[in-house]
C-alpha positions in Angstrom: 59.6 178.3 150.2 56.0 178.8 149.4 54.8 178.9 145.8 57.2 176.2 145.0 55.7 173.8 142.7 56.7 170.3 143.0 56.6 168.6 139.6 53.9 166.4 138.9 54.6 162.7 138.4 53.2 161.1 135.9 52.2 156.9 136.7 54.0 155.2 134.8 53.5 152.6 132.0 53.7 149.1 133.0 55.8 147.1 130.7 55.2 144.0 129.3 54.5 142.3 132.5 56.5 138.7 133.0 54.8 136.0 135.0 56.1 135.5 138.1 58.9 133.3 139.1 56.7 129.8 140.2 53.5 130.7 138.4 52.0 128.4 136.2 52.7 130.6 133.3 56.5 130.9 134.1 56.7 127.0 134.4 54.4 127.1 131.2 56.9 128.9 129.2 60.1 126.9 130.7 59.0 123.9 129.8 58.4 124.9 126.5 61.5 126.2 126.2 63.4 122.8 127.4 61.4 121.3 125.1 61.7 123.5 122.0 65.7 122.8 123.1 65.4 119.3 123.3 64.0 119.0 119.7 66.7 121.4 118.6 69.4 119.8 119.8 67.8 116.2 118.4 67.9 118.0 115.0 71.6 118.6 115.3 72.2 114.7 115.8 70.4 113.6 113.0 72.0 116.3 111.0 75.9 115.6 112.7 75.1 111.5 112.1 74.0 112.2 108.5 77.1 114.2 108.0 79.1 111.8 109.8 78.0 108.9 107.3 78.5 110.9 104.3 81.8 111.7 105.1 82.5 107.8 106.1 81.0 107.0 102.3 83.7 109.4 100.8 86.5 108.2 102.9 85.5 104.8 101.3 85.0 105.8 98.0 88.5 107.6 97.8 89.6 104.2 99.4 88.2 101.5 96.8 89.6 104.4 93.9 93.0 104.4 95.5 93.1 100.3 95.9 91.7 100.0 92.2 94.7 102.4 90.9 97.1 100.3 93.0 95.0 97.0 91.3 95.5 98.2 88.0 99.1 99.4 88.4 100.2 96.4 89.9 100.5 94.1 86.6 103.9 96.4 86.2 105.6 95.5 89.0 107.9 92.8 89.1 107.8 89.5 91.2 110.0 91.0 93.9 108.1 94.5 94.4 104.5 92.9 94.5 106.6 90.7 97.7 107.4 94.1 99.0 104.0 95.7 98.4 102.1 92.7 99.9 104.3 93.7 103.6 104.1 97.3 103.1 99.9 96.6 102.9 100.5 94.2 106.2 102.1 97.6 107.7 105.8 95.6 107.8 108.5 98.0 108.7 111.8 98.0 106.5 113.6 95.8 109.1 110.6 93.2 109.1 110.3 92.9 105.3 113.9 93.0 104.9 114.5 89.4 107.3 111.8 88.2 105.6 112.9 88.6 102.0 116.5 88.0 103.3 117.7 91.2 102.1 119.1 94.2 103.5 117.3 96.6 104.9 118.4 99.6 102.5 117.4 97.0 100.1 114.0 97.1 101.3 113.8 100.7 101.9 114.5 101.3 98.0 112.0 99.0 97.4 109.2 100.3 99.8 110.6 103.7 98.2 110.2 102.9 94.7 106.6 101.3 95.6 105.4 104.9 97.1 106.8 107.0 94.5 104.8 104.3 91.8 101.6 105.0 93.5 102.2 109.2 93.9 102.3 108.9 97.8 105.5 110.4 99.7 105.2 109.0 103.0 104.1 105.7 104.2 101.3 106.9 106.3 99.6 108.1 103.0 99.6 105.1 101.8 98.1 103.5 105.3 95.7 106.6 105.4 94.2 104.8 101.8 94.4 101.3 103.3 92.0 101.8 106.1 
């Protein structure tokens, strides 16, 4: 095989060289990097609290609207439902409020019925969800 012509290789380019694993540069650039991190992730606190405290103010606002509705609605009820609606806002179930007001308990359950339907909830809970 004489004559044959091996290709000629050409050096290559050197890429972007990265400092070596333990060099001052590479532990440069880490800490750098856990610190850009750190400042990131602080960022996300302050913006998760803020949030956080925005969302309490609402869940308070919508509270003090609900309780001022139930305020002003509750010059229509009569003596026997403001009873009722006092236990229901102590979280009394039907049995408890119905020993109580020495009635029966499907007594109390109409009345703790009625109440909800007044104030537009369907389930007690609702109502507790306003009340905390």
């Amino acid at each position: 095989m004489t004559g044959a012509k091996l290709p000629v290789l050409q050096p290559r380019e050197r890429e972007q060289e990265k400092p070596a694993i333990g060099s001052a540069d590479a532990v440069r650039e880490a800490v750098e990097n856990y610190e850009n991190a750190k400042l990131v992730l602080e960022e996300s606190k302050i913006r998760y609290e803020a949030a956080q405290s925005s969302l309490d103010e609402c869940r308070l606002a919508l509270r003090d609207a609900a309780l001022a509705v139930i305020s002003c609605q509750h010059i229509n009820l009569s003596v026997r439902q403001r009873e009722v609606l006092n236990f229901l806002q102590d979280r009394k179930t039907n049995k408890e409020i119905a020993a109580t007001l020495h009635i029966s308990e499907r007594t109390a359950k109409f009345h703790v019925s009625a109440l909800l339907q007044k104030y537009g909830f369907y389930r007690r809970d609702q109502f507790f969800g306003v009340l905390r």
